[in-house]
C-alpha positions in Angstrom: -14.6 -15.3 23.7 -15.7 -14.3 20.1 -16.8 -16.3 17.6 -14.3 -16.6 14.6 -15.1 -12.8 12.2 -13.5 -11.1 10.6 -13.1 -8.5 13.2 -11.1 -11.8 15.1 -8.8 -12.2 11.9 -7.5 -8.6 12.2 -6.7 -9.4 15.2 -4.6 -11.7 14.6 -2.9 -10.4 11.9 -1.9 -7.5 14.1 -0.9 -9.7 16.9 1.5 -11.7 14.3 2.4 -9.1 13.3 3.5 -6.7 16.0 1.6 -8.6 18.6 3.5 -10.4 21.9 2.0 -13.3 24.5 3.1 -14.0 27.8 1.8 -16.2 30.3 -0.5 -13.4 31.9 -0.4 -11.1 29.1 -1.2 -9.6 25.5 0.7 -7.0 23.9 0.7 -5.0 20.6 3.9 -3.0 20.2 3.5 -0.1 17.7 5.3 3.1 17.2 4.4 5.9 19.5 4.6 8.9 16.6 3.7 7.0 13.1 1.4 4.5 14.8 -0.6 6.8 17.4 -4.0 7.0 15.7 -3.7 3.1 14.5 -3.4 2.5 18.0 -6.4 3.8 18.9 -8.0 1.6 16.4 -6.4 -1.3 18.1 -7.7 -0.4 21.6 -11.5 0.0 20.1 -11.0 -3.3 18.3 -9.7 -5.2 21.6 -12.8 -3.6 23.1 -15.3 -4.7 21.2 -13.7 -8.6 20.3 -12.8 -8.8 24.0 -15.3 -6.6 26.0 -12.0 -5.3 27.6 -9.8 -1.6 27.8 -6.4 -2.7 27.3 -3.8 -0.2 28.9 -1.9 1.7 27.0 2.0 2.8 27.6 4.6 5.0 26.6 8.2 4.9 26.3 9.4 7.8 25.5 13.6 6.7 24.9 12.5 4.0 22.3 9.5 5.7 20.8 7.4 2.3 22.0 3.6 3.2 22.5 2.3 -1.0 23.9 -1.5 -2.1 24.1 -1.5 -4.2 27.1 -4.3 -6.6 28.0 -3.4 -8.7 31.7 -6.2 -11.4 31.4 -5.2 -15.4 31.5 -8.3 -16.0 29.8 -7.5 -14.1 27.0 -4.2 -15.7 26.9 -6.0 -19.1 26.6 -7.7 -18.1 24.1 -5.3 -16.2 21.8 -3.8 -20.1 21.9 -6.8 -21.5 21.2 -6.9 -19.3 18.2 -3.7 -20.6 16.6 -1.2 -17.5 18.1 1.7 -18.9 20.9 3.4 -17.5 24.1 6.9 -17.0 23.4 9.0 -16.6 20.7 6.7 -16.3 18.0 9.3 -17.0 15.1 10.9 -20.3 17.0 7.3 -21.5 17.1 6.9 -21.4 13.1 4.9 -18.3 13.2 2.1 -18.4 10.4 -1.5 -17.3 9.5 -3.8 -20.1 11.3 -5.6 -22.8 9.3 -9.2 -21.5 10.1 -8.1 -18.2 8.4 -6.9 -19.7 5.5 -9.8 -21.4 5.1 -11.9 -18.3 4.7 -11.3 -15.6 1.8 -13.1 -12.8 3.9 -10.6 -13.7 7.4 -7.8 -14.2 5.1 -8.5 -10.4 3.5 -8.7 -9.0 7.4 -5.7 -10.7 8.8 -3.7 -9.6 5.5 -4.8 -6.5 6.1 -3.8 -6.8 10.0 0.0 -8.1 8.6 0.2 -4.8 6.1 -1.0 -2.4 9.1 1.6 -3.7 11.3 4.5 -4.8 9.4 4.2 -3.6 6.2 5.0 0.3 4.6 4.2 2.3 1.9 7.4 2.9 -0.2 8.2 6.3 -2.6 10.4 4.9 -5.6 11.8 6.8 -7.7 14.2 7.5 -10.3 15.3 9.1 -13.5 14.6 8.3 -16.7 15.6 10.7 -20.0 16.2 13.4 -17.7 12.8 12.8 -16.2 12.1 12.2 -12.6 9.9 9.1 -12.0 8.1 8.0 -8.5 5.4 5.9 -7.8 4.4 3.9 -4.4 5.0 0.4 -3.6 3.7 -1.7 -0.4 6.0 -3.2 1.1 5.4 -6.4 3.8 8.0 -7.7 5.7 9.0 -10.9 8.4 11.9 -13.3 9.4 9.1 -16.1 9.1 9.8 -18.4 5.6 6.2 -19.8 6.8 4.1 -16.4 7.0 5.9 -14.7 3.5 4.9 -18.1 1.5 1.2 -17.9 3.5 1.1 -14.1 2.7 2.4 -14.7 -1.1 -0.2 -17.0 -1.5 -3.0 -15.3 0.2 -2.1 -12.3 -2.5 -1.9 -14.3 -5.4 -5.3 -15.9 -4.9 -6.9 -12.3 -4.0 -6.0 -11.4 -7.8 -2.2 -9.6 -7.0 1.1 -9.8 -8.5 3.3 -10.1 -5.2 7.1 -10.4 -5.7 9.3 -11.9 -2.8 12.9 -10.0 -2.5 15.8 -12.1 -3.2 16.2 -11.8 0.8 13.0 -14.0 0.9 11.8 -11.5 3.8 9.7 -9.1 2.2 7.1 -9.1 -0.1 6.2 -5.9 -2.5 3.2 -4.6 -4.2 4.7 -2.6 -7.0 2.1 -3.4 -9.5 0.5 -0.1 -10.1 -2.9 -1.5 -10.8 -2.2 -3.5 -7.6 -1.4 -0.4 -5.2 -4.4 1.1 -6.4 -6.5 -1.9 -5.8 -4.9 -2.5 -2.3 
């Protein structure tokens, strides 16, 4: 059972982000082609939080590479933290409070958020016959709770976020903000 770290507030940013909880179990779902090396950061990261090897599946018809830890305890604990068994979004999924709290967890679990559901985005278009592109990050959920936490979590890092009229993403298309991110 860690002490509250950064290295903790990654965690749960990826686990509220891509992360699941059962009962008996803890699972990160990532993309078995784009998301193969980051999972290998994942594993090394439940390792040395949880002093466990979490297993790690493939399935191959879905493209769905899981990091699997079967431990109660850790369950417990991932409660204990602020993250729920279930359905994370009926549950009012959010950053929790002591991560708020702290500007240095607040930067890891953002950072967790971005790694699992956000993407880097190419726009580009034409101007006086002139092709234009530039990058943009993208972060997206289906949680009103977590998009006002993360828009708020940017703004006080110094960013110029920008919710989508959907109210389910947030973008980085600040140049100066890209760069900085």
């Amino acid at each position: 059972k860690p002490q509250k770290s950064k290295l903790l507030a990654e965690f749960v940013g990826i686990m509220v982000g891509d992360g699941g909880i059962t009962p008996a179990q803890v699972t990160i779902s990532l993309n078995s082609k784009t998301d193969l090396d980051y999972s290998r950061f994942v594993v090394r990261l439940i390792q040395k939080l949880f002093g466990v090897k979490p297993n790690v599946n493939f399935h191959k018809k879905f493209l769905v590479l899981r990091v699997t830890v079967s431990r109660v305890e850790l369950v417990k604990f991932c409660k204990i933290i602020g993250l729920h068994i279930g359905n994370k979004l009926k549950q009012g999924l959010d950053i929790p409070m002591w991560i708020k709290k702290n500007e240095e967890f607040r930067k890891k679990c953002i950072r967790g958020l971005f790694d699992t559901d956000g993407c880097v985005a190419i726009h580009k278009y034409r101007a006086g016959g002139k092709l234009y592109t530039y990058k943009k990050y993208n972060f997206s959920s289906a949680s009103p709770a977590l998009i006002v936490s993360v828009f708020s979590i940017l703004k006080e890092l110094g960013f110029k976020p920008r919710i989508s009229k959907s109210g389910r993403n947030i973008w980085l298309d600040n140049q100066t903000d890209v760069r900085r991110y």
